[in-house]
Structure formats: C-alpha cells, structure tokens
N, C-alpha and C positions, 0 to 999 in steps of 0.2 A: 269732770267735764260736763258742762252743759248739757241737755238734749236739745237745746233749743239753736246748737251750734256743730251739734254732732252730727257729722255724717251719717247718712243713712245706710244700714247692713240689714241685706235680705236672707232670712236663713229658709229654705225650700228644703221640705223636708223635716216632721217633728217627732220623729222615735225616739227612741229613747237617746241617741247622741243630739239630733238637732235641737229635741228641746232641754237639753241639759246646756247647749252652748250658745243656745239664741239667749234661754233666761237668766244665765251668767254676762252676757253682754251687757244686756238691758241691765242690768243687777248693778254694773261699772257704769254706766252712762249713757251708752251708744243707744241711739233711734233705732230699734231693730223692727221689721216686719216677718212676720212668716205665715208661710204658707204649705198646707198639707190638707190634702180631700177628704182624711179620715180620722185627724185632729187637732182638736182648738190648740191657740198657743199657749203658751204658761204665763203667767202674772207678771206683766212689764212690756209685753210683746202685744205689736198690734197686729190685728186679725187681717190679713189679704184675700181677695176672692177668689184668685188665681198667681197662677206662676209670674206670668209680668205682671200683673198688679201689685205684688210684692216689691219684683223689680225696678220698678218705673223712679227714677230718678235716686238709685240705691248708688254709691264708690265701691261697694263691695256687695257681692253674690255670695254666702253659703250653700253650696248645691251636699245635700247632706242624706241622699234619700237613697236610692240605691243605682249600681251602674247599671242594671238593665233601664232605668229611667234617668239616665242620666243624660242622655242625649236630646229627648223626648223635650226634657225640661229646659234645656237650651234652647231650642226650639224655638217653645213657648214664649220665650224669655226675652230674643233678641229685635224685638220689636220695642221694647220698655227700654232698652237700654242704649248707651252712649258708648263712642271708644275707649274715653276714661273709664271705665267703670272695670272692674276688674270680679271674674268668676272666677271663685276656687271650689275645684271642685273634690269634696273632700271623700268621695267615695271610695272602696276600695277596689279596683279594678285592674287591667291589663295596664302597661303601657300605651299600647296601640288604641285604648278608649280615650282614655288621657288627649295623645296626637289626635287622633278624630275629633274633639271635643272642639281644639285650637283651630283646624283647618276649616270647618261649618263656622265657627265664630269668624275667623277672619280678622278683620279689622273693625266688626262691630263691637268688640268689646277684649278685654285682657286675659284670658286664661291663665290657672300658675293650677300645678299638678300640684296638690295637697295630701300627704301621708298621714296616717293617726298613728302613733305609733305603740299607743299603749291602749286599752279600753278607757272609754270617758266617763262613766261611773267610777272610782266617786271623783274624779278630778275635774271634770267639765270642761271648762273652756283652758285647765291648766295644762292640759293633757298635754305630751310634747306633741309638737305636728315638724314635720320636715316641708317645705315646699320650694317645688323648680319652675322655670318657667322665666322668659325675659320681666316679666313683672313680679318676679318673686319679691326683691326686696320696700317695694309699694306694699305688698300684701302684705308682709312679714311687720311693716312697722306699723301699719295701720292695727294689726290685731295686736302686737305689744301693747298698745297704748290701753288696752281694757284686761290687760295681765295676761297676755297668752304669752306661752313657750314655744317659739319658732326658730326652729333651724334654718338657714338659705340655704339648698344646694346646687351651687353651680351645671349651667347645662339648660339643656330644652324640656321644655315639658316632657314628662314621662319619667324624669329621674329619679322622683322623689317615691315614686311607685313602684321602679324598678329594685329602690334599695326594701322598702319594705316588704315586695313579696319573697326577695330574695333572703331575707331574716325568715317569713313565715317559713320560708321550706324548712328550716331549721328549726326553732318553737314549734311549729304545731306539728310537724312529722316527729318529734320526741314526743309532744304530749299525745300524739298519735299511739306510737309504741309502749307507752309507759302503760295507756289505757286496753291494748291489746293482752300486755304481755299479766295485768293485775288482774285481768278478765279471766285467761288461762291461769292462772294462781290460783285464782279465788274457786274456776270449778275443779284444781287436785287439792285443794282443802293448805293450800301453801301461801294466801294472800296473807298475811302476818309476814311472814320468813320475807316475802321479795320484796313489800314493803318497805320492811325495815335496810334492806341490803339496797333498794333502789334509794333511799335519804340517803345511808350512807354514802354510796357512790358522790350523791351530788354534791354532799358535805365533802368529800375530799378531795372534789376538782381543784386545777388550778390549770396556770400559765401552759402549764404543757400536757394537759390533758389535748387540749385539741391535735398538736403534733402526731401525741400515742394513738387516736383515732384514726387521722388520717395516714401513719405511716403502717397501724398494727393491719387496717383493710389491706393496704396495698402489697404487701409484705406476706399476708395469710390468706391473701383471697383464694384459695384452692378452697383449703382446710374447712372457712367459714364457711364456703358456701356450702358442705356437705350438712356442717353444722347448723346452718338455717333449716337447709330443707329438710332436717330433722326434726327440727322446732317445728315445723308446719306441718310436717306428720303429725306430731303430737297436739298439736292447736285442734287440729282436725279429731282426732280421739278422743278430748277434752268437749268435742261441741262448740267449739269456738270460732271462727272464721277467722282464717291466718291470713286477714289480708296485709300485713306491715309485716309478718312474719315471712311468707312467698317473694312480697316487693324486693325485702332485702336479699336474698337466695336470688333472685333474679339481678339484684345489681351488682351481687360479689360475683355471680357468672359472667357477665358484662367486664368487671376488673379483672377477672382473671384471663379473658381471653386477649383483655389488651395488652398482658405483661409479655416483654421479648421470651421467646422461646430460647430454652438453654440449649448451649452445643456440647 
C-alpha cells in the first residue's frame, strides 16, 4: 500500500511495545506518527510534538503508553481529532478505565478496548491483540491490512480487558508460585529436585488436569489448608516471604468454610 494513500495511524507512546508496533506498521506501508516526551520514533516513523499533533487528521489512535496516562492522553488528543477517527487504547488496565476512556471521548472520536495478549517482542505488530468496542470491527480490519492478528470480541468496551486480566490471574499467579516456591527450594538446597518435578508436572498436563484442580481444592480444602499453612511456616524458616504460599492457606480457608456442613 501506498503511503501516499495510507491512512494516517497515530501511535502515542514509544517503549518498548509502541515502537516495535508503530516501526512494523511503517515497515507495511501505513503513514505512522508518534509521539512520546522521552523518545524519538524508530526509522519510518514521523516525529510529533505532542499528543494531538500526532493525532490531528490520524483514522486510527495507538494509545500504547501507560493506563495511568492513558486518560491524560485522550485528553490531549481530542481536540486533533474527528468522530471517524478511532482510539485504541491498547493499554493494560481495569475494565472501568477502558468505559472512562469511551464516556470523556463521547462522540468525539471511537474508542475499541484493545488487549495484547502475548508480549510484543519479538512478534510486534503480529502479536495477537483481542478488541471490544462498537468500532471493533473498523479497527480490527484497518490493522489486518499491515498483518496484524486481531480477534473481534463481541460486547462494549471493556470486554477485551476483562478476558485478559481474567487469563493474567491465572499465568502470572502460576509464574507467581512457581517463583516463590523455586525461591524456598533453592534456600533448602532442593532447587534441582522441584525443578525437575515442576517440568514434569507441566509435561504431563492435559484435558483434565484443570477438572483435578478444581474439584481436588474443593473436595480437600480442610486438609490443604493446614497443608499451606505449613508451607508458610516453612517459607518463613527458609527466609523467604510466603506471600503466594499464606494467599493460598487464606483461600483454601475461604473454600472450606463455604462447603455445606455435614449432618
């Protein structure tokens, strides 16, 4: 595609995600601008002075910087901009920043809740992204066209947000655990042994490990909880801070107190 024909994509925001997916654009075709206070763009990308000057006559917003500034930069922004023009804001934040985001914008321009759902190194602009939002599928087809991976998901803004932090509680409270419990390993001189037995494990999941998880808690939560809060005795003996080891003792207490009492 042209650039001489290419809609203009504003990417705000150039760390290490924005300018990996602003200089993949540019890289496909697309007129990109960007804009960031504390760095140049990358090779292909033309330099803005500010946040609406990037924006000013943009079809599409990258807002890629962070949700404490994510508001901020709307702000900035909707002076430069048109109804058509469509903000994705690809940050990773609440739900409820997301809806805030839509309701300050209004009808001055299109909001769509944008997910990453993998890290953008090394993939960049191939990264999957999910995004919600009445102008999801405007945004979705607009960034295909320079080889992005976009999911549509049906619903109002905030959906696409809510599925991925509701994945994070899962991935990063395991790599949360994995790195607590290696930590207590490594000071009983045991990080070899659980190691090797934590690959294992992962090596031999399958379809119905998730079931064994959720029905073994449910089923054992008396038992396990005494069992955590053993583990976090020992985290504690060890030098280690049991904070994933307590949290869990604290939510097998919570299952067990909601199981019916026996007659």
């Amino acid at each position: 595609m042209s650039s001489a024909v290419s809609p203009v994509i504003a990417v705000l925001g150039l760390g290490e995600a924005g300018s990996r997916i602003s200089a993949d654009l540019a890289a496909a075709g697309a007129t990109v601008r960007g804009f960031d206070p504390l760095v140049a763009p990358p090779a292909g990308v033309r330099a803005a002075t500010s946040d609406a000057d990037a924006c000013a006559g943009a079809a599409l917003v990258i807002s890629v910087n962070s949700a404490h500034d994510a508001l901020d930069a709307l702000e900035q922004s909707l002076p430069a901009l048109d109804g058509q023009a469509i903000w994705a804001d690809f940050n990773t934040s609440a739900p409820g920043l997301k809806q805030e985001l839509a309701r300050v914008a209004a009808d001055a321009v299109q909001v769509v809740d944008v997910a990453v759902m993998a890290p953008v190194p090394p993939t960049g602009l191939r990264t999957p992204l999910t995004v919600s939002g009445p102008a999801a599928p405007a945004a979705a087809g607009l960034l295909r066209q320079y080889g992005a991976q976009v999911q549509v998901i049906d619903g109002p803004v905030g959906q696409a947000a809510t599925r991925k932090l509701l994945r994070s509680v899962y991935y990063k409270g395991l790599a949360a655990a994995v790195v607590e419990a290696l930590e207590a390993a490594r000071a009983a001189g045991l990080e070899e042994w659980l190691a090797g037995n934590i690959r294992d494990e992962l090596e031999n999941s399958n379809a119905a490990t998730l079931d064994r998880l959720v029905t073994g808690s449910e089923t054992h939560a008396v038992r396990r909880r005494e069992e955590m809060a053993a583990a976090a005795d020992l985290l504690d003996e060890l030098g280690v801070p049991p904070r994933i080891a307590t949290a869990s003792r604290d939510w097998l207490a919570d299952l067990a107190a909601r199981r019916p009492a026996r007659g």
